[in-house]
Phi, psi and omega in degrees: 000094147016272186242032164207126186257130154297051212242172176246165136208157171041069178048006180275116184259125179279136200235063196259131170276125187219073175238006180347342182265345179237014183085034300277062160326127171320090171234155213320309169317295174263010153278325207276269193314296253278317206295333177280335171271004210256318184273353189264347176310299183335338203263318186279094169258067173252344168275122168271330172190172195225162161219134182259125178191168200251133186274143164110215190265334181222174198263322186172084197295025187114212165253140196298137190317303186279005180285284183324328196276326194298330185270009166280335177294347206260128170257171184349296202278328174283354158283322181304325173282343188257311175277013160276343188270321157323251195321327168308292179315303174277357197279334199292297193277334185292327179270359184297152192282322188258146180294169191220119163256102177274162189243074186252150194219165157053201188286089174257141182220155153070222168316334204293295159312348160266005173258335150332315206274354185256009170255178203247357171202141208201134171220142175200147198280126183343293207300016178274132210269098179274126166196124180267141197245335191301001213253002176292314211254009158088328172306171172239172179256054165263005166271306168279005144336286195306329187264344140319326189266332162253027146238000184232120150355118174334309177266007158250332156334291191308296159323318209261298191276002184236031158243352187020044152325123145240157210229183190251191143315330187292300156323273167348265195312308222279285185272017169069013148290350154231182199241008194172137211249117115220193186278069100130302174300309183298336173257337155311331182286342191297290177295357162282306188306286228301321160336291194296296184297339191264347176292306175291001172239174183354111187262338182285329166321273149019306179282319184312296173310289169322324177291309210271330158310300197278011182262324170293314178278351148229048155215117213299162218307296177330308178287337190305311208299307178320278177274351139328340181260348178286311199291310157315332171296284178327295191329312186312334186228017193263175195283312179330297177285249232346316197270294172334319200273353143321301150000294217254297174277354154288016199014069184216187189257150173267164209297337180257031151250048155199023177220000000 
């Protein structure tokens, strides 16, 4: 892997785009690698959480110039196959089983906000210039629509995507894409706290919880109803809640804070 590095600790996979010279702008390679580690989580469950960021000045000014020129050469159908590898890539972070906490700085333009948009907890430094851009360039923002779109309110959404405004941390924060404003240390602190709460429960819960977001948001009251009564249940009799709601009433740590 080229332009991203990888490392784990203490159940965490650290996740940096180490393209700095180019703002570590979106190109086939790394669309390619991002979507294969994003999908290998599923299989590890030694992983608890992922943190995402960007090395340099900016976290992820978008898609890379010569990636974008190569697709004026592409006809329909091979664009449709080269941006399914895209819309592959965010369904990949978006589907991570475990939360995935980013970090954004600098120019996120474009693609960049949809990888903001496609994590589940986002800190970010006030000065960062946030913009969908594609509409300067004759383009739409529709591969991260769909996932833009369930974290940000139509209607503050609607302005941003037909105007490629850019806006700040302030902004940002305003219209729920991000969850937390500060300066590169105040928001490291950010993401060690969240990291810390989420390392203490439950992990298979955890994983549960995230599935079960994504069960609720695309399916009516009936199925809503359904597997919410199914998912509780199961928990109720799985070995994990056995050990927790023990746990809680023995006043003791349940077995995955002591190991």
């Amino acid at each position: 892997m080229s332009f991203i590095s990888v490392t784990k600790e203490n159940k965490v996979l650290y996740v940096t785009l180490t393209r700095p010279e180019a703002h570590n702008a979106l190109n086939s390679e790394m669309i390619k690698d991002l979507t294969s580690i994003f999908s290998g989580i599923r299989k590890d469950k030694t992983v608890l959480a992922v943190v995402l960021a960007g090395d340099g000045p900016s976290f992820c000014a978008g898609g890379d110039l010569n990636w974008m020129r190569e697709s004026l050469k592409l006809n329909l159908a091979q664009n449709i196959k080269d941006t399914q590898k895209l819309s592959n890539m965010y369904e990949a972070i978006f589907q991570c089983p475990v939360p995935v906490i980013v970090y954004a700085q600098g120019n996120v333009m474009g693609g960049g906000v949809g990888l903001v948009a496609v994590c589940d907890i986002v800190a970010a430094h006030p000065d960062t210039k946030f913009c969908l851009s594609e509409v300067r360039l004759g383009l739409v923002p529709s591969v991260i629509a769909p996932y833009l779109l369930r974290k940000v309110q139509e209607s503050a959404a609607r302005p941003l995507m037909l105007t490629a405004e850019v806006f700040k941390g302030d902004h940002a924060q305003k219209i729920n894409l991000v969850h937390f404003i500060g300066d590169k240390e105040g928001s490291q602190v950010f993401i060690v706290n969240k990291l810390n709460l989420i390392l203490n429960n439950g992990p298979e819960a955890t994983r549960i919880t995230k599935e079960l977001i994504h069960k609720i948001k695309t399916s009516n009251w009936p199925a809503q109803r359904k597997v919410t009564v199914k998912t509780i249940a199961q928990r109720r009799v799985s070995k994990e809640g056995q050990e927790g709601m023990n746990a809680f009433f023995e006043k003791r740590e349940p077995h995955w804070r002591t190991t």
